[in-house]
N, C-alpha and C positions, 0 to 999 in steps of 0.2 A: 504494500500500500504506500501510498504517497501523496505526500498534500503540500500546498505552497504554502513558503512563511509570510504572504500576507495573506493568509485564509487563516492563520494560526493567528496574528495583529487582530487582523477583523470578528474572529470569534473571540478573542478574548477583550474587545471595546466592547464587543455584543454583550458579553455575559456580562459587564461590570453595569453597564445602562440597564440591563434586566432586572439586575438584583437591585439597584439603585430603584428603579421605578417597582419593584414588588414591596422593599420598603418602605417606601413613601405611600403607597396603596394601604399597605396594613399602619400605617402612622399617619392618619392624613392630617392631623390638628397641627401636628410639626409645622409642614411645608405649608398649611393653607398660611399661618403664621408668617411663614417667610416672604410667600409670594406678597404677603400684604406689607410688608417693610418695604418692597420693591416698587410698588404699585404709584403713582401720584394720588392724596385726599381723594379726589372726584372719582376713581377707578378702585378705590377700596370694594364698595359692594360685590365686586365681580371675581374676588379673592377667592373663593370656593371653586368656583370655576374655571380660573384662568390653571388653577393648582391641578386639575384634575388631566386638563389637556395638556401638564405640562408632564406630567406624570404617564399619559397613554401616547404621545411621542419620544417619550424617553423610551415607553416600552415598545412601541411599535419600531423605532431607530434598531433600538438592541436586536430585536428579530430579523430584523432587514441586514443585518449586517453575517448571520448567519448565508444568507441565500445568495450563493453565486450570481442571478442575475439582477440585485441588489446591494451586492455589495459597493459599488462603487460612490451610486447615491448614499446608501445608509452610511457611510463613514466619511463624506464629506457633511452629512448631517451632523454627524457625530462632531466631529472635527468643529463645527461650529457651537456645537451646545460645551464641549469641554473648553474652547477658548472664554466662553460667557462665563461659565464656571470658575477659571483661572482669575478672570478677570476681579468677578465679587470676591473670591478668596482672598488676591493679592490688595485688595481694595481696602477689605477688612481686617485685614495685615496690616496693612502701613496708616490704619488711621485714619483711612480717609471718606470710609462708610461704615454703618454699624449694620451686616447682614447677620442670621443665624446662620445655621446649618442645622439643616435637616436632609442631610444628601442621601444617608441609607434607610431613612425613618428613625422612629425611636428618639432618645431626648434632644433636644436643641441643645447644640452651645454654640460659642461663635466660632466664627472662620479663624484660622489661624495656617503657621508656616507647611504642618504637614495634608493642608488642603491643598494648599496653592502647589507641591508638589506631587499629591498627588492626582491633580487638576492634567498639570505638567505630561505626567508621563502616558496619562492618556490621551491627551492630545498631539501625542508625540507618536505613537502607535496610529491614532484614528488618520492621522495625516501620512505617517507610511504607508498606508495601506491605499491611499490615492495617487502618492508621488509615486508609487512605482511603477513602472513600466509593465504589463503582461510580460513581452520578454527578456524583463528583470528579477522576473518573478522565480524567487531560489526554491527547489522541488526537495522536497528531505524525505528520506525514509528509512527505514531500521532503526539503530540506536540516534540517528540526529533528529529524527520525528520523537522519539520519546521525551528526548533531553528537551526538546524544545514546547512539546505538549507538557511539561512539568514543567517549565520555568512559564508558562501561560500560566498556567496555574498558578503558581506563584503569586505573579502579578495579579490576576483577580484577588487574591485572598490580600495581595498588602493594599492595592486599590478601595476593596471594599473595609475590612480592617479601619483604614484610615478614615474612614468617613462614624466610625462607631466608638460612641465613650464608654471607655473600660473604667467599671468603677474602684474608685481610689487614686485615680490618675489624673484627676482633673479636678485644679485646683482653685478654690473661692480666692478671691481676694476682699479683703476688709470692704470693700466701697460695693461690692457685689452681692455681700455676704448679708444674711436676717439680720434686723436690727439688735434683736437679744445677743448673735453671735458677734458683731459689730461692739456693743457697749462690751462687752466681757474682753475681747480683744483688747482693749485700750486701758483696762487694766492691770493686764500681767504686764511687768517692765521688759 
């Protein structure tokens, strides 16, 4: 058997936009949350809404990006929603908007450095998988199809991973913090 390594790229942008939009499916209070930070005042009511088509393009991208005669549209798709993505991440990084995150479903918190990178590397995949030539396209099989079907993996797992808070690892600060946790704070020296 043999399959090309932008079929291996494209399945593996596929899967991470899948599980992305199935989480946000079963979490939708998250991302309606989000999209309405996003939204101008006047466009707030349509927050439920805009959430949900943003949620069945993410997931209908992800499956496009499976099928050979879709792949090429589904990962310039892609390629554009993970640039968007990068974009609010690194935005939320340096200060200069307050988005959350709610990228795999489950609890909000905000964007930070390991969004924005791994915003990065999927966009960086979803766009090989367009800049390449058909007859660029490297054919693997035997041990280099394995090796390379297990570093996909990989990548979904650190992709999606990154988008989910592991508890204990995410840390209040004072100003973020309940007010009871707040006044107690400021009296231990």
């Amino acid at each position: 058997m043999s399959i090309s390594l932008t079929a291996i790229l494209a399945g593996t942008v596929g899967a991470v936009l899948v599980l992305a939009a199935v989480g946000k499916l079963r979490s939708r209070a998250g991302i309606n949350v989000v999209v309405r930070q996003l939204l101008p005042a006047r466009l707030t009511r349509w927050s439920r809404q805009l959430a949900l088509v943003l949620i069945m393009v993410e997931f209908a991208t992800g499956l496009a990006c499976f099928i050979p005669g879709l792949r090429l549209s589904a990962t310039v798709l892609a390629s554009a929603m993970a640039l968007g993505f990068t974009v609010l991440a690194l935005g939320t990084t340096l200060g200069l908007m307050n988005v959350d995150c709610a990228c795999f479903g489950g609890t909000r918190r905000k964007l930070d450095a390991r969004d924005v990178a791994r915003d990065l590397v999927l966009l960086i995949m979803a766009v090989a998988v367009w800049t390449t030539p058909a007859s660029a396209a490297i054919s693997l099989s035997g041990s280099a199809l394995v090796i390379a079907l297990v570093l996909a993996a990989l990548a979904v797992a650190f992709i999606a991973g990154a988008g989910r808070r592991r508890p204990g690892t995410h840390s209040r600060s004072a100003a973020t913090a309940p007010p009871a946790t707040r006044s107690t704070e400021r009296l231990v020296p």
